[in-house]
GUDRENLO-853038 format. One record per atom (N, C-alpha, C): residue in three letters; x, y, z. Coordinates in steps of 0.05 Angstrom, whole numbers. Atoms other than C-alpha are relative to their C-alpha. Layout:
N
  aa   east  north     up
 ALA      X      Y      Z
...
This chain:
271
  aa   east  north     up
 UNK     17    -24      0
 UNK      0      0      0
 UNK     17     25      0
 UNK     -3    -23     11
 UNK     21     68    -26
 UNK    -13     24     35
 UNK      3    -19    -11
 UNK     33    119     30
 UNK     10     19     -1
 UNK    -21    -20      6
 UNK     57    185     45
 UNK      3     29     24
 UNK    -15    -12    -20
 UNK     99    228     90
 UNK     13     31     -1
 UNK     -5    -29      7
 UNK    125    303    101
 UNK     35     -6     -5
 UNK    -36     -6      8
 UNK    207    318     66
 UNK     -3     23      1
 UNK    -12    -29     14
 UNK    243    374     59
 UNK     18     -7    -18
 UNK    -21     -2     28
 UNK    273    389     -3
 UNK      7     26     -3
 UNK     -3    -37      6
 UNK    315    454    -20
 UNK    -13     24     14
 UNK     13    -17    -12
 UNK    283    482     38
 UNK    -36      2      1
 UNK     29      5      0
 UNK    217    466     26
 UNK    -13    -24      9
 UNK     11     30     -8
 UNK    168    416     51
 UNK    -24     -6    -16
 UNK     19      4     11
 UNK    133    372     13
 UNK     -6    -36     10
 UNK      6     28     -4
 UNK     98    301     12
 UNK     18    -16    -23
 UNK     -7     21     14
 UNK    131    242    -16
 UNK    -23    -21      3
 UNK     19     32    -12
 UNK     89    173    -25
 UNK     31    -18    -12
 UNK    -14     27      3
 UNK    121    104    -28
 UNK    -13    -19     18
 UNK     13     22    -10
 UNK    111     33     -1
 UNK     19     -2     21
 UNK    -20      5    -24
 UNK    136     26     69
 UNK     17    -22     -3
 UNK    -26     20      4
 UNK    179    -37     50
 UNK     15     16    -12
 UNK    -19    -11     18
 UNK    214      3      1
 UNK     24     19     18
 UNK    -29     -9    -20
 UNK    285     23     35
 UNK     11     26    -12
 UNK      4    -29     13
 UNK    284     84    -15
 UNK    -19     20     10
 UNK     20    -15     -9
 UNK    229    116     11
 UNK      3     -7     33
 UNK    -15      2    -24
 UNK    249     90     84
 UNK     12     25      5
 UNK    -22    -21     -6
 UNK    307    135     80
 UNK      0     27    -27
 UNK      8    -13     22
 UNK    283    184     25
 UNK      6     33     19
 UNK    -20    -21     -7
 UNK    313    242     70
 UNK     30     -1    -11
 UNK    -16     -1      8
 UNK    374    221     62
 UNK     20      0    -34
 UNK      6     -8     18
 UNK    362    213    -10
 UNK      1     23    -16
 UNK     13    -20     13
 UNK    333    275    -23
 UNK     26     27      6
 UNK    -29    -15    -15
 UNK    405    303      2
 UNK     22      3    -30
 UNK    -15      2     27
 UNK    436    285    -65
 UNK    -21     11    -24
 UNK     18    -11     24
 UNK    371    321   -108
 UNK     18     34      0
 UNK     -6    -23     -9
 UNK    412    384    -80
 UNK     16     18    -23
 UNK    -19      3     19
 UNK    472    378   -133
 UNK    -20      8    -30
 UNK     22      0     29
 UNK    416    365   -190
 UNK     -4     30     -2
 UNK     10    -23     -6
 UNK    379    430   -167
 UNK     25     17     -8
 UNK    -15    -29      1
 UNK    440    476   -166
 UNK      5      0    -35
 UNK    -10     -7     17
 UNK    458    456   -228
 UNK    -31     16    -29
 UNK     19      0     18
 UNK    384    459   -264
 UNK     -9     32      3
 UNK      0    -36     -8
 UNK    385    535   -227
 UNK     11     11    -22
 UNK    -15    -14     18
 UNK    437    553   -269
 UNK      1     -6    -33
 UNK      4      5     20
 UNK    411    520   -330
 UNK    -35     20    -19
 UNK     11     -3      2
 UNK    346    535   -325
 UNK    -17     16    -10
 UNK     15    -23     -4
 UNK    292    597   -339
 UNK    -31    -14     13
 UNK     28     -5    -18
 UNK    229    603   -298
 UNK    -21    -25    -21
 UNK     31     11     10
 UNK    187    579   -358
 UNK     19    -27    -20
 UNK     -7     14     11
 UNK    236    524   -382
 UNK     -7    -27      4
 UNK     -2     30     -1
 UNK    230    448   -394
 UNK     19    -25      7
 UNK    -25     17    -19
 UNK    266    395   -352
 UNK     -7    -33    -11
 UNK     17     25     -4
 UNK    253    319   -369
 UNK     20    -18     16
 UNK     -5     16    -32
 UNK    267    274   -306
 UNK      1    -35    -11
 UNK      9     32      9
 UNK    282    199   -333
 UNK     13    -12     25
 UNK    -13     14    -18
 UNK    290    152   -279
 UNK    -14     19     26
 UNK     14    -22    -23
 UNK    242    201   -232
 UNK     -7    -16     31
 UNK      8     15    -31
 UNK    235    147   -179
 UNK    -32      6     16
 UNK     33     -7     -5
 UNK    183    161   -128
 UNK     -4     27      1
 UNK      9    -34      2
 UNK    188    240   -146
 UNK     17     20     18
 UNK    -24    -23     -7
 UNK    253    271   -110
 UNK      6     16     -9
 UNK    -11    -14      7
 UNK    276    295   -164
 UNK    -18     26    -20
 UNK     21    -12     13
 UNK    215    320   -194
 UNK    -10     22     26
 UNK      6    -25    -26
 UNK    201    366   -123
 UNK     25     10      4
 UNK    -16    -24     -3
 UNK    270    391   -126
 UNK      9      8    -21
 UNK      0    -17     34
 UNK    264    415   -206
 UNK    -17     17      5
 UNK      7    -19     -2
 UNK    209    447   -187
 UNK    -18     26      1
 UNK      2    -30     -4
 UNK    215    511   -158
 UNK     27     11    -18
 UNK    -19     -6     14
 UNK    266    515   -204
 UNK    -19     16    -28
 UNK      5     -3     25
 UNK    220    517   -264
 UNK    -35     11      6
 UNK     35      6    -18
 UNK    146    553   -228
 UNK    -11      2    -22
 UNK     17      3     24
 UNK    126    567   -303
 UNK      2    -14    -21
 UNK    -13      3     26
 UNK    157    523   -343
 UNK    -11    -36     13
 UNK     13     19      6
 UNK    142    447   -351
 UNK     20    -26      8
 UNK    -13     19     -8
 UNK    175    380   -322
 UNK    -11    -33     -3
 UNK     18     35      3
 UNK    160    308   -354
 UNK     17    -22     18
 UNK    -11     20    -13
 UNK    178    252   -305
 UNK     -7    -22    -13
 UNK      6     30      1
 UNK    188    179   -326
 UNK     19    -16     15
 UNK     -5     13    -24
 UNK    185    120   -287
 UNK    -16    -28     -7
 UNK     16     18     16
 UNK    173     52   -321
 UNK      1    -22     28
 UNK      8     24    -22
 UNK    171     11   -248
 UNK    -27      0      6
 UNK     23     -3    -13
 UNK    100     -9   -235
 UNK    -11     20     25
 UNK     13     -3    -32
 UNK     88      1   -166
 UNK     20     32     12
 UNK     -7    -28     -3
 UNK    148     58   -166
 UNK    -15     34    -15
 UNK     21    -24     20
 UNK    106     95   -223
 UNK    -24     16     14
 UNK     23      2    -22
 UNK     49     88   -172
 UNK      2     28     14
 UNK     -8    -31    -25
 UNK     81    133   -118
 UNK      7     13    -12
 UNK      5    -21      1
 UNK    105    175   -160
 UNK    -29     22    -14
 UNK     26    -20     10
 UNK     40    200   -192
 UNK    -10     13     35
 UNK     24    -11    -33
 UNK     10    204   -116
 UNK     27     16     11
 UNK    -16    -17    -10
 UNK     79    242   -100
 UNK     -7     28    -12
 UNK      6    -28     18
 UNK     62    295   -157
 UNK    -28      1      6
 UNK     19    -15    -13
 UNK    -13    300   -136
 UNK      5      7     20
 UNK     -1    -12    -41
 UNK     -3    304    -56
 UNK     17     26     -6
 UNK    -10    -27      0
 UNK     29    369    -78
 UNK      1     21    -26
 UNK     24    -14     22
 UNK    -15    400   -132
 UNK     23      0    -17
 UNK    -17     -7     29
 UNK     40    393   -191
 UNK    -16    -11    -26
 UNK     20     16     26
 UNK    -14    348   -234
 UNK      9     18    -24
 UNK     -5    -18     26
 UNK     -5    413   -284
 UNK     18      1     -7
 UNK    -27     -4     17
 UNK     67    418   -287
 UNK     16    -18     -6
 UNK    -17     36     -7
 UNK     94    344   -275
 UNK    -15    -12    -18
 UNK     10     29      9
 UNK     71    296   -331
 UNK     21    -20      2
 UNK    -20     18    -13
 UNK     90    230   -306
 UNK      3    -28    -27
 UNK     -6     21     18
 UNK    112    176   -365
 UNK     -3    -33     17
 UNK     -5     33    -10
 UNK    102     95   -349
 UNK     20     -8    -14
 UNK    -18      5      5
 UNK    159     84   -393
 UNK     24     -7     -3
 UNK    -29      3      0
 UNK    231     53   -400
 UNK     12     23    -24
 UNK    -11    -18     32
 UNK    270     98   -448
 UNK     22    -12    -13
 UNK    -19     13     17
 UNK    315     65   -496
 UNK     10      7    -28
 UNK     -8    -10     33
 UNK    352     64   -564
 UNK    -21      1     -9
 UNK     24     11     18
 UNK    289     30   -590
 UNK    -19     -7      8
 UNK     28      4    -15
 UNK    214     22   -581
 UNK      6    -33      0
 UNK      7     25     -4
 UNK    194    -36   -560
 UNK    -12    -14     29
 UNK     -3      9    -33
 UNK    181    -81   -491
 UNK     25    -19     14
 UNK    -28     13     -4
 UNK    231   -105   -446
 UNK     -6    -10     35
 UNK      2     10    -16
 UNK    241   -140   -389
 UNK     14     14     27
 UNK    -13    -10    -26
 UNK    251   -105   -316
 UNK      5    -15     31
 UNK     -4     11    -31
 UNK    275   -115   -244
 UNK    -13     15      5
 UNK     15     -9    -12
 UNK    223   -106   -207
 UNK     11     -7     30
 UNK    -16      2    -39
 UNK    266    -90   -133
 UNK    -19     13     11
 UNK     14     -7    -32
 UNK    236    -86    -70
 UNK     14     32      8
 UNK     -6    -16     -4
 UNK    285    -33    -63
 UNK      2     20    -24
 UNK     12    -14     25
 UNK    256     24   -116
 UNK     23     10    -11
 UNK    -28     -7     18
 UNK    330     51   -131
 UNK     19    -17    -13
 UNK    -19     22      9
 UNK    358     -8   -146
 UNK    -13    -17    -22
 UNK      5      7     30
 UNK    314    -28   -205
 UNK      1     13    -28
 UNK    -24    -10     25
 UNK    338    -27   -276
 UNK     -9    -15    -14
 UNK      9     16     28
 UNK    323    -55   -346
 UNK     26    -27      6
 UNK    -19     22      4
 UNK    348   -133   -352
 UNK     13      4    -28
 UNK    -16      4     30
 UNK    397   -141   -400
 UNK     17    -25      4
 UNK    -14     22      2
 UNK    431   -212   -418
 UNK     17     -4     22
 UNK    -29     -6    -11
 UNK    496   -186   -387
 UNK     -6      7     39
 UNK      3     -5    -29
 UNK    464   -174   -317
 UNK      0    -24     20
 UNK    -20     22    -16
 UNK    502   -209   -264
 UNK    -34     -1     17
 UNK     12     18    -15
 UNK    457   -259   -227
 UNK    -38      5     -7
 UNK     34     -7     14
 UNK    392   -233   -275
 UNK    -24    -19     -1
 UNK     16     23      4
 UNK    367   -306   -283
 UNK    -21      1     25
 UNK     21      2    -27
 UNK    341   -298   -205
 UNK    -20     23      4
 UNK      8    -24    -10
 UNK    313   -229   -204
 UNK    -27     -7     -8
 UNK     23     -3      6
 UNK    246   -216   -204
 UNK     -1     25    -15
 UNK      1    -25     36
 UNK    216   -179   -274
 UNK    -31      0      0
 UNK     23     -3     20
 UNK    161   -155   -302
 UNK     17     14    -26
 UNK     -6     -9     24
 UNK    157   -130   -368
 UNK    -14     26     -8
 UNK      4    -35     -1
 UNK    159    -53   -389
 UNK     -9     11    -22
 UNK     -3    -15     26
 UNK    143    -11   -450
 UNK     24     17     -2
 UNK    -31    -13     11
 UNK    210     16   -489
 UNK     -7     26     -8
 UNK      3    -18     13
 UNK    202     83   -521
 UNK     32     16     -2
 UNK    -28    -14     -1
 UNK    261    135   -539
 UNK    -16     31     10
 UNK      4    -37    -11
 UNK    270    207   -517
 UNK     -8     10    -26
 UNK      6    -19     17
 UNK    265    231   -588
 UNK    -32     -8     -2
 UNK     30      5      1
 UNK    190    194   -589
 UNK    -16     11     13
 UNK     22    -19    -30
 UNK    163    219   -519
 UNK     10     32    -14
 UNK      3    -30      1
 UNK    185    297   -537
 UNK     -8      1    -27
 UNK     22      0     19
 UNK    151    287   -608
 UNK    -30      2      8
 UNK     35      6    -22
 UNK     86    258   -561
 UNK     -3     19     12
 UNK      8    -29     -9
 UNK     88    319   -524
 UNK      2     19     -9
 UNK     -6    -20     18
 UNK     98    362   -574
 UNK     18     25     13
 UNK    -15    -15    -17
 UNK    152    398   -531
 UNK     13     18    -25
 UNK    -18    -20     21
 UNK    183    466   -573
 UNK     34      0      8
 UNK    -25    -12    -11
 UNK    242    466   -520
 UNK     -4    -18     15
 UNK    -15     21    -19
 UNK    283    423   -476
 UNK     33     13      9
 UNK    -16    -17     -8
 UNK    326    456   -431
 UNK     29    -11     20
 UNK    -17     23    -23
 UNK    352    394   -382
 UNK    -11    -17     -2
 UNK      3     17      5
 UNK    358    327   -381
 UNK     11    -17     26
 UNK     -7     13    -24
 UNK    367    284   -316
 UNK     -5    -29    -10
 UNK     -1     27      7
 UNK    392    208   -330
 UNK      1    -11     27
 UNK     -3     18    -17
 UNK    389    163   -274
 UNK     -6    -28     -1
 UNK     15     25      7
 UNK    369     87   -306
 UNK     29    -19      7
 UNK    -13     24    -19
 UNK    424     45   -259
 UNK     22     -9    -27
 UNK    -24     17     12
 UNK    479     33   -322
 UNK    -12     -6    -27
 UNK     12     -2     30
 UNK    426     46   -387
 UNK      2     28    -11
 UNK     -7    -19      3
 UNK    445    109   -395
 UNK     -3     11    -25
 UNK     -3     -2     25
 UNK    475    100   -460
 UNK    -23     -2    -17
 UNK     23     15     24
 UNK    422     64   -493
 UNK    -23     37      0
 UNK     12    -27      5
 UNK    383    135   -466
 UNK      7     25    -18
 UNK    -17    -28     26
 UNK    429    181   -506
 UNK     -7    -14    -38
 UNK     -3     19     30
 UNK    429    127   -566
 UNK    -34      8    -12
 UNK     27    -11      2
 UNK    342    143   -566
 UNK      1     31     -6
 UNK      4    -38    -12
 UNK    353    224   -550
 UNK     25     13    -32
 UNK    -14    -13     18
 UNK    402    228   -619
 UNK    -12     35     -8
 UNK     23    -23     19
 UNK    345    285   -654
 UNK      0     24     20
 UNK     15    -22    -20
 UNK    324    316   -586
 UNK     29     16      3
 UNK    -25    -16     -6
 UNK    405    331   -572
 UNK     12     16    -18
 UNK     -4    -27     27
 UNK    416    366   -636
 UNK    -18     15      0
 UNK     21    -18     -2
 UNK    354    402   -641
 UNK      5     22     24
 UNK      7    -18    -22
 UNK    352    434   -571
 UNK     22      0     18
 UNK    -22     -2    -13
 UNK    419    419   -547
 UNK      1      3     34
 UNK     -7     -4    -29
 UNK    403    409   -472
 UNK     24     -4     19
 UNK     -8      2    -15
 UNK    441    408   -412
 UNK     -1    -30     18
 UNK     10     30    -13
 UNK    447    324   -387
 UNK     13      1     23
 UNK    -20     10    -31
 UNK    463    313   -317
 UNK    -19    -32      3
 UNK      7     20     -2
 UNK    469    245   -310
 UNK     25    -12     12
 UNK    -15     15    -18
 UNK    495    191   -262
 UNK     24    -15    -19
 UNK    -18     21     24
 UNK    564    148   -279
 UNK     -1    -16     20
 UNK      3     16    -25
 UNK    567     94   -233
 UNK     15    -30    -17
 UNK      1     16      7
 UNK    615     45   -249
 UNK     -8    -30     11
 UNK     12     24     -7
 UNK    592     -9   -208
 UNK    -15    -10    -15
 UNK     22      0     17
 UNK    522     -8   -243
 UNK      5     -8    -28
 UNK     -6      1     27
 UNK    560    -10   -308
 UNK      1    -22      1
 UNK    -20     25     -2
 UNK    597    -73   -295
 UNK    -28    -25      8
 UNK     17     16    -10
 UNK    541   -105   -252
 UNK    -24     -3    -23
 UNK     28     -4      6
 UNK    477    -85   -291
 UNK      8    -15    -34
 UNK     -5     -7     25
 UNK    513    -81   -366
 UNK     24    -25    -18
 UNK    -25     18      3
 UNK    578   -125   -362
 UNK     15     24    -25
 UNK    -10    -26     28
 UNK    604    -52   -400
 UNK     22     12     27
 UNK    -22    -23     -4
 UNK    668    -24   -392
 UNK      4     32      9
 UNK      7    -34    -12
 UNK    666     41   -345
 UNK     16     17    -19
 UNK    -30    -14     23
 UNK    734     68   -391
 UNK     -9      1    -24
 UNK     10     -2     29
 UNK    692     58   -453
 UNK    -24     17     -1
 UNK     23    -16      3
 UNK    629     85   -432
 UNK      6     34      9
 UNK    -11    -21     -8
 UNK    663    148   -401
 UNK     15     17    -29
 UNK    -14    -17     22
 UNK    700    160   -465
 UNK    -28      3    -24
 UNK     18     -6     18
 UNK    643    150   -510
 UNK    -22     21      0
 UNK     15    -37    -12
 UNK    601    211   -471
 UNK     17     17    -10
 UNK    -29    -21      3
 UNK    669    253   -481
 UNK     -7      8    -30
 UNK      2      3     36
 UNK    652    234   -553
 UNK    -29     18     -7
 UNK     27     -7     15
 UNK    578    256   -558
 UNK      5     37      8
 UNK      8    -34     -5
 UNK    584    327   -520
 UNK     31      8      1
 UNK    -23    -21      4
 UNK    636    381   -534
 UNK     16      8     29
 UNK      0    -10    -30
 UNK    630    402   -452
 UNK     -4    -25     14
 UNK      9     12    -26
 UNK    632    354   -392
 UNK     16      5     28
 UNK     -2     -4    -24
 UNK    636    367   -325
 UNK      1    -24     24
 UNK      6     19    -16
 UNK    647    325   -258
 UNK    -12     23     29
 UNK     -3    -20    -25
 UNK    622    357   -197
 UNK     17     -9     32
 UNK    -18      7    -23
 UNK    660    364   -139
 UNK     -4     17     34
 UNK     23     -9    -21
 UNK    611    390    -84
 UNK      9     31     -1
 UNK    -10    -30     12
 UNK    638    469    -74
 UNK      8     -2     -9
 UNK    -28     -4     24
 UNK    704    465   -112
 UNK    -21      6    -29
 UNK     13      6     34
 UNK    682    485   -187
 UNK      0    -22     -5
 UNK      9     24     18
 UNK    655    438   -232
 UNK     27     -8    -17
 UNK    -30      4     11
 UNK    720    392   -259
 UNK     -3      2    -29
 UNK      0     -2     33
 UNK    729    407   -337
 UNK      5    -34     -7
 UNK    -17     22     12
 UNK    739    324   -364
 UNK     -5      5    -24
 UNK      1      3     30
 UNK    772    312   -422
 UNK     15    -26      3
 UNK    -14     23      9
 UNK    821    262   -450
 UNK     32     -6     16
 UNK    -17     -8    -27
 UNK    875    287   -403
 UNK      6    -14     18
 UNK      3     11    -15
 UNK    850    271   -351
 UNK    -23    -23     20
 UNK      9     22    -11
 UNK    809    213   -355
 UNK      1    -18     19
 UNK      0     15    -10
 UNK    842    166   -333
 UNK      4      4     34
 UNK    -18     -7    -29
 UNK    862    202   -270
 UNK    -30      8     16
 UNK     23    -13     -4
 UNK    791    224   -259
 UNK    -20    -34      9
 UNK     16     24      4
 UNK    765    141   -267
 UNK     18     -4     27
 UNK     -5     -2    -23
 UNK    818    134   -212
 UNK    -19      6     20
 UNK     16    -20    -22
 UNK    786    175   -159
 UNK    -27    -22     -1
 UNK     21     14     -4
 UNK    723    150   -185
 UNK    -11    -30     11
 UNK     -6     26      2
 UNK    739     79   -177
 UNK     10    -14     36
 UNK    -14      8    -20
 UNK    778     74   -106
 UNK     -6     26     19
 UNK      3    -25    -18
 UNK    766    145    -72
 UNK    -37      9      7
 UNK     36    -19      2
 UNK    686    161    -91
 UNK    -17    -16      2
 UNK     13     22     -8
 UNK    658     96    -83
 UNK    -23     -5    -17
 UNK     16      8     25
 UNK    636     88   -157
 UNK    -26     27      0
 UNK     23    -24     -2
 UNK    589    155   -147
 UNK      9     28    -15
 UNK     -8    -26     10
 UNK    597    211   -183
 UNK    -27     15    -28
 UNK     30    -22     23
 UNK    542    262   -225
 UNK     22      8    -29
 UNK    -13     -9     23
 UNK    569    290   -291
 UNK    -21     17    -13
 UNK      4    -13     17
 UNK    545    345   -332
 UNK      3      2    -28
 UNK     -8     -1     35
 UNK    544    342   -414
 UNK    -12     12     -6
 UNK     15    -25      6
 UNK    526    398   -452
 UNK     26     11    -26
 UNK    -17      9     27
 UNK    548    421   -522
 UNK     11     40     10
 UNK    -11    -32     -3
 UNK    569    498   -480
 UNK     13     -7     22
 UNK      2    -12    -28
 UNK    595    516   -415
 UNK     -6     24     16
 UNK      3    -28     -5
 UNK    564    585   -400
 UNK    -16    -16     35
 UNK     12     12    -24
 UNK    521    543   -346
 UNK     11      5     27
 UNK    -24      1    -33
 UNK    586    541   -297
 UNK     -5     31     13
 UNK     -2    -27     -5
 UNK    593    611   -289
 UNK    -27     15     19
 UNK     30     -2    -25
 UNK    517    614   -261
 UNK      1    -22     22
 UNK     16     18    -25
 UNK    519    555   -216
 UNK     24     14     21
 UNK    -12     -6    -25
 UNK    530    559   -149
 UNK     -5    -26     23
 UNK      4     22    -20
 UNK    542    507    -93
 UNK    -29     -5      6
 UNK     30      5    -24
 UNK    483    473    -66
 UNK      9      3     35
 UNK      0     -6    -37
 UNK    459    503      3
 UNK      5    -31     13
């Protein structure tokens, strides 16, 4: 059963729902501690009446701290877990966004189609199966609808796309590989997770390959590094940067891609 509780986010308090088993929503403070990073950067991307789309929106963190970022502008969340899709719709009513939050049931991928998911107990920790996913044969699945990014912002007939938030546990790619049209066209701003654990575990993919082949698609990428400015990567200092990431950061790290950098210069630490 689908309940729901008071957070603060960015200073504000709002309701979350989720299913009390769920160990995401359990600790969905501590959670909602890392939407902070997102936020600063979607500030400095942003305008008032701009468009954000949220893939991987869970039960709606990151969709309550976009926004007050965006009070006139428009935020599509998707969220192809059943029962996570659930809470978040009842996260975006329990706090009147119905108008500005449309919420997608969808996986996003290279290619339409259906596909087979982990359906985890714990809502952050499910992810599209793929062959290559270590110990996949046991997991529990349902099965999802595929679509791509360039299909959904056709379906909504969106003019503008201003930000792009990836979070799909180590499908990332396959999300960029769908979003070809939308990233030429409108050239957003992607903040999205690298995580090589997730790679390796979820993907059986090379963190060193998938890191360089982002490098490849956008002109600009960024690592953040909580105050300190945002790190410039390039080819440089990859490998010295996969370091860190690998033995110091504990496989966690956000990244920024974007075909400018005027963005930096506006952001500012998250409070």
């Amino acid at each position: 059963m689908i309940g729901t509780r008071a957070i603060r986010i960015g200073g504000r308090d709002w309701q979350v729902a989720g299913q009390a088993e769920d160990s995401f929503f359990a600790h969905a403070e501590a959670h909602a501690t890392g939407m902070a990073e997102m936020a600063a950067v979607a500030a400095a991307v942003l305008p008032a009446d701009g468009v954000a789309l949220d893939i991987g929106a869970n039960i709606g963190l990151s969709a309550l701290a976009l926004a007050p970022v965006v009070p006139r502008g428009r935020i599509l969340a998707v969220e192809p877990s059943p029962r996570t899709h659930a809470a978040l719709r009842e996260t975006v009513a329990a706090n009147g966004l119905g108008e500005r939050v449309a919420v997608e049931a969808v996986a996003l991928g290279a290619a339409p189609g259906v596909a087979e998911f982990h359906a985890a107990e714990h809502s952050a920790g499910a992810h599209l199966l793929d062959p290559a996913t270590l110990g996949g044969e046991s997991l529990p699945r349902v099965r999802v609808p595929v679509e791509t990014v360039d299909a959904l912002v056709a379906r909504h007939g969106l003019a503008r796309l201003d930000f792009m938030k990836v979070d799909v546990e180590g499908f990332e790619t396959e999300v960029l590989d769908g979003a070809k049209a939308t990233l030429a066209r409108f050239r957003p701003v992607v903040f999205a997770e690298f995580n090589a654990w997730v790679l390796q575990c979820n993907r059986n993919a090379n963190p060193r390959a998938v890191l360089e082949d982002w490098l490849a698609r956008f002109p600009v990428t960024h690592a953040l590094r909580g105050t300190a400015p945002p790190m410039r990567l390039d080819a440089a200092n990859l490998l010295a940067f996969l370091h860190d990431h690998l033995v110091l950061r504990g496989c966690a790290d956000e990244l920024v891609m974007g075909f400018d950098e005027g963005w930096v210069s506006r952001w500012r630490p998250a409070a």
